[in-house]
KEZA-98064 format. One record per residue: residue in three letters; x, z, y of N, C-alpha, C, O in turn. Coordinates in pm, whole numbers, plus 50000, padded with zeros to 5 digits. Atoms other than C-alpha are relative to their C-alpha. Layout:
alaXZYXZYXZYXZY;...
END
This chain:
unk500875000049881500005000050000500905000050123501705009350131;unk499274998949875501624991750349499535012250062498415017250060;unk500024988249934502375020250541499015004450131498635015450169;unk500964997849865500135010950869498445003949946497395007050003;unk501684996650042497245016650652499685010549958498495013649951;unk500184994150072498095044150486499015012250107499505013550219;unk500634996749919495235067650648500785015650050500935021050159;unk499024981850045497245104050557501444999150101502125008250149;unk498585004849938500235084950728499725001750164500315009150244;unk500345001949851498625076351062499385014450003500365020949968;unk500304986849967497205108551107500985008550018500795017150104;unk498814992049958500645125151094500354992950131500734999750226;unk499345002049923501545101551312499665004950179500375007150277;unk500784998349877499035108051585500265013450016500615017650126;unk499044979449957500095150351535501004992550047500604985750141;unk498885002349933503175139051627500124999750108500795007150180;unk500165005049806502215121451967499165013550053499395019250159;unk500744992249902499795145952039501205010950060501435014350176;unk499044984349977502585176451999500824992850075500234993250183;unk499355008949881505125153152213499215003950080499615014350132;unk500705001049901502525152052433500125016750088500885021050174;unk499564981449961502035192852494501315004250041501715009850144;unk498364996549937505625196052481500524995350152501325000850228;unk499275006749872506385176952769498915007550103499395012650205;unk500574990749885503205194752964500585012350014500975016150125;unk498964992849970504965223252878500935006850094500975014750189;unk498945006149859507955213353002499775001150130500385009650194;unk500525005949889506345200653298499665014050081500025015250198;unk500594986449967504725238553346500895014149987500445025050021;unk499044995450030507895255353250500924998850139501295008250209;unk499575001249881509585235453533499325000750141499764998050252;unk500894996449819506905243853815500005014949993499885019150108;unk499944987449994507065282753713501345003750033501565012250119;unk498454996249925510995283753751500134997950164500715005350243;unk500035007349822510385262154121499645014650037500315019950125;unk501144992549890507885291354208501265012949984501765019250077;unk499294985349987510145320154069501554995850117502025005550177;unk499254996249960513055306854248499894999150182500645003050271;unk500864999649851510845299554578500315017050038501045020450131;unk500224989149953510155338154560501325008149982501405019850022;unk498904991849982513645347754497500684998950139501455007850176;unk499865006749885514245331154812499625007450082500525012350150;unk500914996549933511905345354985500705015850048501175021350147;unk499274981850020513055381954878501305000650046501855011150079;unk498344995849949516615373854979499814999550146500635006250210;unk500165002549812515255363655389499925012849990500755021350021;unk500804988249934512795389855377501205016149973500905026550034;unk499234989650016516125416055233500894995450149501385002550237;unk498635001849861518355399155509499385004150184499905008050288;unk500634995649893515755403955753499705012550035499535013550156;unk500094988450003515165442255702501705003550066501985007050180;unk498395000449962519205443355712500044999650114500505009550171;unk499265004749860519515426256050499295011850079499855020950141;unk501064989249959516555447056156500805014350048500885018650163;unk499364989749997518715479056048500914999650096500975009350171;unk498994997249906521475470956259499804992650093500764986050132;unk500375004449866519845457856542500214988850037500154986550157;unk499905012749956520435425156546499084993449933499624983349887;unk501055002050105517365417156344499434979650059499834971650144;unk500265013249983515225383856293498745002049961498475004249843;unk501414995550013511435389556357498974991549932497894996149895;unk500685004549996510145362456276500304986449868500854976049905;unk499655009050120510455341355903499894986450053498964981150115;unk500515015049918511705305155978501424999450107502284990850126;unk499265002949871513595316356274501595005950009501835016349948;unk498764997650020517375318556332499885012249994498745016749979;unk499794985949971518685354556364500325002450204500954994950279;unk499915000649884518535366356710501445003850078502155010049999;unk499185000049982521435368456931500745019549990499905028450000;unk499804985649971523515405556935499725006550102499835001550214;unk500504993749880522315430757138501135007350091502095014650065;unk498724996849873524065434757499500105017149990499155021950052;unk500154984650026524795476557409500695008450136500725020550157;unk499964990549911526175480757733498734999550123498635007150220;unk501825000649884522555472957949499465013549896498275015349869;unk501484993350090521425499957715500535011750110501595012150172;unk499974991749952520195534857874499905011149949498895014249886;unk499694989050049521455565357792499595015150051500255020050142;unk500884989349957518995599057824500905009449938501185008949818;unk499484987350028520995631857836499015014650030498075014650109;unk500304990749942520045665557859501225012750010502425011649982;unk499634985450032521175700557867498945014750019497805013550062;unk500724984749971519745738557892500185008349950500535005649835;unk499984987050012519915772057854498945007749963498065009750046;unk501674991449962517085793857729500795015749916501255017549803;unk499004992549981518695828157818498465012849996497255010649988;unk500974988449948517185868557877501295003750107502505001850095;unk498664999949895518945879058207498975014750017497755016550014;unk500714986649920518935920258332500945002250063502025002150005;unk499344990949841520505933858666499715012249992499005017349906;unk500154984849936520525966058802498924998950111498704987950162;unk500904997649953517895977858996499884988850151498934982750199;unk499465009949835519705957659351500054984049927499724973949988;unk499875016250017520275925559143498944994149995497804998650008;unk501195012750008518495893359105498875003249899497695002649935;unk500664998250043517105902358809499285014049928499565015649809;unk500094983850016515715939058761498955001149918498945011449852;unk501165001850155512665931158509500274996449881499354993849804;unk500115005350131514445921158210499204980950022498004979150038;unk500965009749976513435884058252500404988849850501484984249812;unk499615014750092513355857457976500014987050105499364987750210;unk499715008249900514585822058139500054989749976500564990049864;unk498865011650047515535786258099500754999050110500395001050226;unk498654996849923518735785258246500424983850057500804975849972;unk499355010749931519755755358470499934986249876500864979949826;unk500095014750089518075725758234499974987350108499654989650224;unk499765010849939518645688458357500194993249897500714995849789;unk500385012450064517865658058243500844986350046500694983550165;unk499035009049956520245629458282499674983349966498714979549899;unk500185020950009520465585458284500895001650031501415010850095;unk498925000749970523135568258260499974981849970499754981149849;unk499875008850034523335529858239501024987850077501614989750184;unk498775007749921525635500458334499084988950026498214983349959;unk500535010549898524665477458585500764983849988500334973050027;unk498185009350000528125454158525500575007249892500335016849820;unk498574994450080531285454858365500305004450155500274998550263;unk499164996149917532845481558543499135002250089499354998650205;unk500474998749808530155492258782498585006149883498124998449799;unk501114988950011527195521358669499265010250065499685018250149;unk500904991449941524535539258753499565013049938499035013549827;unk500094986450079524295578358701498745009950092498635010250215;unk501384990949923520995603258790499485007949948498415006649889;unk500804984850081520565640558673498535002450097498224996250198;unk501234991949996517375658058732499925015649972499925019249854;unk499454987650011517785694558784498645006750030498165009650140;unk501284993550024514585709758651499615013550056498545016350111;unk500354985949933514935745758751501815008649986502375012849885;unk498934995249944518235758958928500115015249975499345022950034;unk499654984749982519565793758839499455003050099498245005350090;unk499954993249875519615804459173499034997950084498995006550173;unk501375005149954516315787659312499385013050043500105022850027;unk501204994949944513635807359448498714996249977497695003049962;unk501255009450012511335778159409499714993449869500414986249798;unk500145006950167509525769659096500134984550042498984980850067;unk500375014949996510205728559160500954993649973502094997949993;unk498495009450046512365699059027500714999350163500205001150273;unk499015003549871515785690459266500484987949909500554986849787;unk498975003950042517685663759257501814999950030502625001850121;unk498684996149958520745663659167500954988049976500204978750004;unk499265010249989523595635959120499344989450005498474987949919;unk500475009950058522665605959160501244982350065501094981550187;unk499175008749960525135574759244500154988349875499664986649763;unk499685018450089526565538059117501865004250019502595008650108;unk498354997749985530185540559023500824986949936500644982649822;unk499465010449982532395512159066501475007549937502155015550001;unk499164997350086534905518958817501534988049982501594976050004;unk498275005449992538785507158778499644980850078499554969150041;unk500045015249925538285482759076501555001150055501864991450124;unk498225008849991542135480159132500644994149870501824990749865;unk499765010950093542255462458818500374988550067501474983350049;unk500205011849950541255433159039501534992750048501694980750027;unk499425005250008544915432159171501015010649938501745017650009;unk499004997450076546905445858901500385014249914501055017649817;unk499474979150019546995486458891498425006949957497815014550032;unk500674994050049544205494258647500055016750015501105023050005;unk499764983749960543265532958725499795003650096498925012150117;unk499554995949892544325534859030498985006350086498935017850130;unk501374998749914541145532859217498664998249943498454988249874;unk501075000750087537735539559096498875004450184499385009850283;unk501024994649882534235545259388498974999049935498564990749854;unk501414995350028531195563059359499335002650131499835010850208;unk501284998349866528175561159654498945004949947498485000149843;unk501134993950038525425582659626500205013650049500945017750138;unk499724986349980524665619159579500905008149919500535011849808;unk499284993050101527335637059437500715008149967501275010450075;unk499584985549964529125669259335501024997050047501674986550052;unk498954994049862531365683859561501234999249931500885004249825;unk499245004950048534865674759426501115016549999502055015549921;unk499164991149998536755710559486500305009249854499555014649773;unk499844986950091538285731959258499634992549873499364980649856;unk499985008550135538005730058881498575006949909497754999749851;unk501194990349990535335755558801498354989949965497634991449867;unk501275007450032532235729158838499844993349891498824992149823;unk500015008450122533225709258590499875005849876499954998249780;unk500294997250151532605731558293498885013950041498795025049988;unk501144985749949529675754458485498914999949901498345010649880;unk501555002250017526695742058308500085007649829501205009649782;unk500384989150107525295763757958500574999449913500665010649863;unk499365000350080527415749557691501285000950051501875010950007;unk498715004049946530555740657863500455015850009501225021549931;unk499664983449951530785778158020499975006849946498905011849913;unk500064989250146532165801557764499785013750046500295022549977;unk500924988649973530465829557924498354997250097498444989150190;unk500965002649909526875829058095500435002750143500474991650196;unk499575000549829527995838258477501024991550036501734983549976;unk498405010949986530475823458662500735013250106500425025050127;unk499404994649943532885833058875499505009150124498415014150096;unk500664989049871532175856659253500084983550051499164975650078;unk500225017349866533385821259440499124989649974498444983250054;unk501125011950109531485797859161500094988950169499274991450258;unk499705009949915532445770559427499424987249951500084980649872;unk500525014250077530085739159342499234998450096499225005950193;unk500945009749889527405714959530499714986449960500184981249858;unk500695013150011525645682559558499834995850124498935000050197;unk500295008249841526115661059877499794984649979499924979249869;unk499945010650014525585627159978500974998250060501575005650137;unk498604997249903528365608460072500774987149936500134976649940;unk499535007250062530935587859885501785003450009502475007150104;unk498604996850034534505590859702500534989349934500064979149884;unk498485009850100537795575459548500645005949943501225015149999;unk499664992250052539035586259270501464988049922501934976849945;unk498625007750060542045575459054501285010949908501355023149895;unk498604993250031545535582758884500904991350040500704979450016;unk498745007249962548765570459024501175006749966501305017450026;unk498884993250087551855581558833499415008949879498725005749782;unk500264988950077551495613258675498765011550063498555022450010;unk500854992649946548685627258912498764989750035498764977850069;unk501215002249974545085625158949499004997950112498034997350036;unk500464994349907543085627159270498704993650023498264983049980;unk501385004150006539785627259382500025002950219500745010350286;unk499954995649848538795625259795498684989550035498604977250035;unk500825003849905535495623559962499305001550092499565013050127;unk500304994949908533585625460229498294997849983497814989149910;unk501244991250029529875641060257499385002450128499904998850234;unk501214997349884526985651860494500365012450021500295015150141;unk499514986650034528225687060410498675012050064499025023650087;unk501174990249975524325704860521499214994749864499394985149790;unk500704992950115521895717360271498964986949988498724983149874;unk501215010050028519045687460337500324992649967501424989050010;unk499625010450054518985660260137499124986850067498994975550020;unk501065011849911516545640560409501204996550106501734985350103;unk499615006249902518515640060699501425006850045501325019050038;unk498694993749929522405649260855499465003150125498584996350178;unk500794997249867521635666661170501335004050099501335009650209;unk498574999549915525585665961269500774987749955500714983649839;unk499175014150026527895633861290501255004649941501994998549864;unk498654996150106530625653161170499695004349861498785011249815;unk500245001950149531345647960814500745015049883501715022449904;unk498604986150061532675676460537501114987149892500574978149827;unk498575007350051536105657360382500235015049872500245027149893;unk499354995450116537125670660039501284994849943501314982749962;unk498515004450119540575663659825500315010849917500455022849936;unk499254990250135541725675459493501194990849937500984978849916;unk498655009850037545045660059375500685010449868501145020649918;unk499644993950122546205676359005500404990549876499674981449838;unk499095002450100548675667358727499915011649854499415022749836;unk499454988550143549825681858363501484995650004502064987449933;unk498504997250063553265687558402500644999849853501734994549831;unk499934998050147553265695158016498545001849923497475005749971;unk501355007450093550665686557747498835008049998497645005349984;unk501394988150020549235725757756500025004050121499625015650137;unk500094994149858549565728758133499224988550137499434977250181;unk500885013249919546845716258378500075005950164499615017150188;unk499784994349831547645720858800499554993450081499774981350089;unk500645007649884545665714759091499945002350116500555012850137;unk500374993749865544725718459451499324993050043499164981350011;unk501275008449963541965712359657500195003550191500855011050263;unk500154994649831541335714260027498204993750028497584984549976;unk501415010349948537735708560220499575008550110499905020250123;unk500384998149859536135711960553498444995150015498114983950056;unk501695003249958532165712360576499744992650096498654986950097;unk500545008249846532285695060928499205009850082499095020750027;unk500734993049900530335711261192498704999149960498144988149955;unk502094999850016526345721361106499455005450092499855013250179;unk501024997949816523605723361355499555014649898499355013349777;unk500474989950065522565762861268498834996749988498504995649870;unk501614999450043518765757561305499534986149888498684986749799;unk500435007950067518695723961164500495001049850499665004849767;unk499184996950083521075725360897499785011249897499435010849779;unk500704987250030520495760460855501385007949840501475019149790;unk499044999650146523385759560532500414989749992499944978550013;unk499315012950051525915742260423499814997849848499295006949784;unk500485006150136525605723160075501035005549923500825007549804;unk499034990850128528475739959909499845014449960499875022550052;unk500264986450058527935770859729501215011649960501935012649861;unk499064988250030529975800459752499475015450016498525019550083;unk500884984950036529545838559643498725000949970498325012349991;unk500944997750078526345833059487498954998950132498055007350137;unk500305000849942525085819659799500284985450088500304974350035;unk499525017749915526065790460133500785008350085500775020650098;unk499764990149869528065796160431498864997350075498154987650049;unk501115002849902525535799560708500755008150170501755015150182;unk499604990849862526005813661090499905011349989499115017049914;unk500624986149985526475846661204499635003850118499005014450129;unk500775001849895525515843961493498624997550056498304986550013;unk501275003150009521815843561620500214987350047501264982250086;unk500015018049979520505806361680499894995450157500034984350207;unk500045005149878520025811262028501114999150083501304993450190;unk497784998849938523995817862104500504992249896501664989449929;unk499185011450119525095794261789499344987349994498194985849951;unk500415013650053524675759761767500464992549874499834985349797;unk499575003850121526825752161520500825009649908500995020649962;unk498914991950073529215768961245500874987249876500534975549859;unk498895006650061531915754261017501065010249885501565021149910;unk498734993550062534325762960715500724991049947500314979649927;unk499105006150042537415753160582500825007449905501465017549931;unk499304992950132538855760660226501124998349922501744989349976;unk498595004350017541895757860047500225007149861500045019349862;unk500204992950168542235766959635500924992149934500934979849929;unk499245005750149544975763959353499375003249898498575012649903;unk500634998950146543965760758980501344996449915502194987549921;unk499125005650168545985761258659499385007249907498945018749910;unk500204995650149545205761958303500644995349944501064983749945;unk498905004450113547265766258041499255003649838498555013149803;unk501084997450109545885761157701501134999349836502274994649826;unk499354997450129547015767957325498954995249926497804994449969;unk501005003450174545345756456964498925009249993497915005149934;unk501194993550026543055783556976499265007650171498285014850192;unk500804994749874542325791957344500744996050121501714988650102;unk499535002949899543235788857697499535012250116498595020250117;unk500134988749890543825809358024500174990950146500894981050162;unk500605010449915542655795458337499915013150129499435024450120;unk499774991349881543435810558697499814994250105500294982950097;unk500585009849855541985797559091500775010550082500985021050021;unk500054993349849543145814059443499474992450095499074981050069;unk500815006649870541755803659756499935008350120500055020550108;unk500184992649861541365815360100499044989050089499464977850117;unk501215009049908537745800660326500375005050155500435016950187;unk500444996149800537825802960735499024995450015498774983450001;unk501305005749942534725802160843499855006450134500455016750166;unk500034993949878533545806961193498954994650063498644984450001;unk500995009949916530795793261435500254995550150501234991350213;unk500245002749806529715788361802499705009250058499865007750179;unk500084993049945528775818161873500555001950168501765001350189;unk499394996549843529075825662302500155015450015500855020450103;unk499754985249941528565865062255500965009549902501045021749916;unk499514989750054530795876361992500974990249906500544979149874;unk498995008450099533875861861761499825002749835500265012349772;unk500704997550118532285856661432500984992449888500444988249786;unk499205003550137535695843561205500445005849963500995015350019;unk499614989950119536495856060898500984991749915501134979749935;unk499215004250108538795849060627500005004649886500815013149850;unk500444999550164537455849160275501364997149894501764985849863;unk498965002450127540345854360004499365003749893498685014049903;unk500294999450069539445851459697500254995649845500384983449849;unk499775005550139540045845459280499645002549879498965012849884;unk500104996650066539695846958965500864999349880501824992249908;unk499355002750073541285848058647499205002549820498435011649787;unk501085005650167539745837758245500754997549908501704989949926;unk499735001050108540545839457936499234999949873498455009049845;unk501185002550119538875822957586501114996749896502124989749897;unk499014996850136540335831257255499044996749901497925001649916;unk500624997750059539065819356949500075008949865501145008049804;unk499764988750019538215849656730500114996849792500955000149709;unk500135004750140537435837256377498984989049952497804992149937;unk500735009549991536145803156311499364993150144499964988050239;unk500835006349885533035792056546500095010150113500015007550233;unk500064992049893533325826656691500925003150102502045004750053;unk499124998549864535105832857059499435014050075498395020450066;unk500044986749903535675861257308500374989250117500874978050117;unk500095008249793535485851057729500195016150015499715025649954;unk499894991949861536865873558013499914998750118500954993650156;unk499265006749881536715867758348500015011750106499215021050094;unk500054989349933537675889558639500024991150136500404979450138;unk500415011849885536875875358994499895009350122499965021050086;unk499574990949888537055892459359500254991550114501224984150128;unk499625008249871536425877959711500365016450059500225027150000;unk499824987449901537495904160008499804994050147500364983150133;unk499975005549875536935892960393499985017050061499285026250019;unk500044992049877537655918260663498594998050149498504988850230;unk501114998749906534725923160901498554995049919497464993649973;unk501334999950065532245916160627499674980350037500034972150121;unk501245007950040529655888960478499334993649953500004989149859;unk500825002550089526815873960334500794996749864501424986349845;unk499695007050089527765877259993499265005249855499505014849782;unk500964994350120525215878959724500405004349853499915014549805;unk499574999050163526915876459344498895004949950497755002749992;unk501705001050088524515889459084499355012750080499075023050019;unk501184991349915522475909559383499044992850030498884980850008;unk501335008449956519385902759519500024989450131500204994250243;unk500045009049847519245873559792499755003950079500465003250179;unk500944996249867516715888659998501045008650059501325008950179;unk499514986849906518995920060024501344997650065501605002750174;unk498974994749953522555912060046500414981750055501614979550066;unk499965014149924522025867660208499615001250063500315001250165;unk500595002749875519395868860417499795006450096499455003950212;unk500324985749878519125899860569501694997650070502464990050011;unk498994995850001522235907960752500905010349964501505018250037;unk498964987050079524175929560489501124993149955501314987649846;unk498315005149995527885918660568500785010449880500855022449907;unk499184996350095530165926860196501385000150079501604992050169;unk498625007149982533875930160250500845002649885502014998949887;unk499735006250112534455933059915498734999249846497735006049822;unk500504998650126533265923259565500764995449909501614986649922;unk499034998350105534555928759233498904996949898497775001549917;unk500845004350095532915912758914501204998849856502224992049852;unk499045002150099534585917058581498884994949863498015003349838;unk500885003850118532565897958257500604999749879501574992349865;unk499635008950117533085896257917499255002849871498755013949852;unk501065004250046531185884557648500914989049852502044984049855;unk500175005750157531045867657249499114987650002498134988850076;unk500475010150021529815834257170500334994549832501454996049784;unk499705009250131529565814656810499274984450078498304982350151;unk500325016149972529525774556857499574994849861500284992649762;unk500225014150148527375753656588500214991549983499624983849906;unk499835014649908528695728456729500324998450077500515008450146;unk499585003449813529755710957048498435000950074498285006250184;unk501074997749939526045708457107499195012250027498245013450105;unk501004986449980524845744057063500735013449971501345016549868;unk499154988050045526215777157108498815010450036497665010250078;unk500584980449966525325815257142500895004550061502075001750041;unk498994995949945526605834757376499115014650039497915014450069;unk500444988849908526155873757501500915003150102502044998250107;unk499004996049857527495890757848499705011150038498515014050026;unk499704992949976528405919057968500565001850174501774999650163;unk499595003249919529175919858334499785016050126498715020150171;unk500124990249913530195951258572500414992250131501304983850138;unk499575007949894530065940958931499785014750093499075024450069;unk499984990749952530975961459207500614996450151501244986350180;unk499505007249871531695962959583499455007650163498405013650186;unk500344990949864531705977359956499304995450114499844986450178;unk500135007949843529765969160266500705006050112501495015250093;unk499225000249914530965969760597499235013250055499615015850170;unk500294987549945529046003360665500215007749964499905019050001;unk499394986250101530856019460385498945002749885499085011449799;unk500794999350131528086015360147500364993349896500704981649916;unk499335002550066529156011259845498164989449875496954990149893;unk501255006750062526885986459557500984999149835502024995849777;unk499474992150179527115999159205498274994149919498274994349796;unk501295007350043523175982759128499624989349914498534988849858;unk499935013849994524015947459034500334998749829499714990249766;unk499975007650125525305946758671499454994449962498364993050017;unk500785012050030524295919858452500195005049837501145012049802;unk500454999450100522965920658096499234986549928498094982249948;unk500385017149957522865884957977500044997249815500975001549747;unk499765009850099521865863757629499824987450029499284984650135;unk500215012749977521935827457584500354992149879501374994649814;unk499535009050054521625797757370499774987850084498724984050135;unk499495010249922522975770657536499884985449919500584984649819;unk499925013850115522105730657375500324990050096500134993550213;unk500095011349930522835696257519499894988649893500484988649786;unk500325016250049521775661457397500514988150078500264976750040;
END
């Protein structure tokens, strides 16, 4: 029998084609499920690269679309803070004679760059130790034009800041605020401020200096004298653990009624006239302070002198004095995070005046109760958790004579604090 006929034959043959047939749909369905799986592996590798970029800020929002360019990190703005949240007790004459819980000199800070080489800086000084008034101040605020003698050649050299800004004397300000200050008080002179105004700062050789000039009165609306207060501080490190400075500054002349205070802060207070307002028109001081610190692996000792002339306009009576004054500090660390602070501190003027330290304003600023001396000795324990957050307690005998022979034994201080900054 020929084979095309055989019926048993052709019937295999047609299984055959059919299963060919399947196989190749198969196939066919085999190769569209690999397409899809490797579509979605695809997919999963953007959508992983896109989380990625995401993470480190250079992300890509949008599937499809390139990755976006890197982000400019110096336009970015930088929110600081700091604060203190302290219990403060005086003696019956001091500031604080109720036991008071506090927040201690918090401020809020910005900081961003405008340029290469050119920024903008602006604290917010929520509630001032020394205030009276529950209300925000401000406090720094300026654009600082940074190593502009680059331009011909002498990176450093010259740096400018315009705006409002602290008072450049002495060394003291620069580590006043709640963490920085390894005890809660400061010194009797505590020499600091906020003027408007504008400075130049720099290093040339082996020395530093800073010099500017200021409105040198208390309002931050208006100057109500054309004469300016002039500051300079010029300081070196001779050697790696030795830091030396000097300062000089001159308030300029202030209208007494308008003015009313000058913007620099000394003895826990301003200078002001002594003279009544209807015989003074103006008053004026002029100051003059060395600093050195010398520091070791586990601590440092840190020493100021100074001597202020101040004087006014007075027509009925000769109202200059000569404020000498210093202090001297020492911070040891004791075991680990934990530290010991000392400081001992002492203005004296002959013929007396206004000088508050931790007394009451009302009694020994505004009234006329002329000091001719005060003596403040502190010292006090701190543990650091950190650079951002410490503990600190204080201890502080203060003591001192007025010019009628009354003596002020009232004032000690009784001080905790934890101190944070961000």
């Amino acid at each position: 029998m020929a084979q095309g006929t055989d019926p048993v034959l052709r019937e295999i043959v047609e299984q055959n084609r059919m299963l060919a047939e399947q196989v190749k749909v198969q196939q066919r369905t085999i190769e569209a499920l690999a397409a899809k799986v490797t579509d979605l592996q695809k997919s999963g590798d953007r959508r992983d690269e896109q989380w990625r970029s995401l993470q480190e800020g250079r992300g890509e929002t949008d599937p499809g679309r390139s990755a976006a360019p890197e982000r400019d990190r110096s336009r970015e703005v930088r929110i600081g803070g700091e604060a203190g949240l302290a219990f403060f007790q005086t003696g019956s004459q001091g500031a604080f004679p109720k036991a008071e819980f506090r927040v201690d000199d918090p401020v809020i800070t910005l900081e961003t760059a405008v340029r290469k080489n050119m920024y903008f800086f602006t604290e917010l000084k929520l509630l001032t130790r020394e205030t009276n008034a529950d209300k925000f101040e401000l406090g720094e605020m300026y654009v600082d034009f940074e190593n502009v003698s680059a331009a011909w050649g002498r990176p450093g050299q010259l740096g400018v800041r315009a705006g409002r800004l602290n008072i450049p004397f002495g060394e003291e300000y620069l580590v006043r605020g709640p963490v920085a200050n390894p005890l809660i008080s400061h010194s009797l002179s505590d020499i600091w401020g906020c003027d408007e105004g504008v400075e130049i700062y720099g290093r040339v050789g082996a020395f530093d200096y800073v010099l500017a000039v200021q409105n040198g009165g208390v309002s931050r609306l208006r100057d109500f004298n054309a004469d300016k207060a002039v500051v300079a501080r010029i300081g070196g490190n001779p050697a790696s653990w030795l830091r030396l400075s000097a300062s000089a500054m001159r308030t300029g002349e202030l209208a007494t009624v308008a003015d009313s205070l000058s913007e620099v802060w000394f003895g826990n207070g301003f200078f002001r006239a002594l003279g009544p307002a209807k015989s003074t028109g103006t008053f004026w001081a002029s100051l003059f302070q060395a600093d050195a610190t010398a520091r070791w692996a586990t601590g440092r000792l840190g020493l100021a002198a100074g001597e202020a002339r101040f004087d006014d306009s007075d027509t009925t009576a000769d109202n200059a004095r000569r404020l000498r004054y210093g202090y001297v500090e020492a911070v040891q660390t004791l075991a680990g995070p934990l530290f010991g602070a000392v400081r001992f501190s002492e203005i004296r003027v002959a013929g007396g005046y206004p000088l508050a330290g931790w007394g009451a304003l009302g009694t020994f600023f505004f009234r006329p109760s002329l000091a001719e001396t005060l003596r403040r000795g502190s010292f006090g324990l701190g543990y650091r958790f950190g650079e951002p957050l410490v503990l600190k307690v204080e201890y502080t005998r203060e003591s001192g004579r007025m010019v009628n022979g009354a003596s002020r034994d009232q004032e000690d201080f009784l001080g905790g604090e934890i101190g944070l900054k961000f």
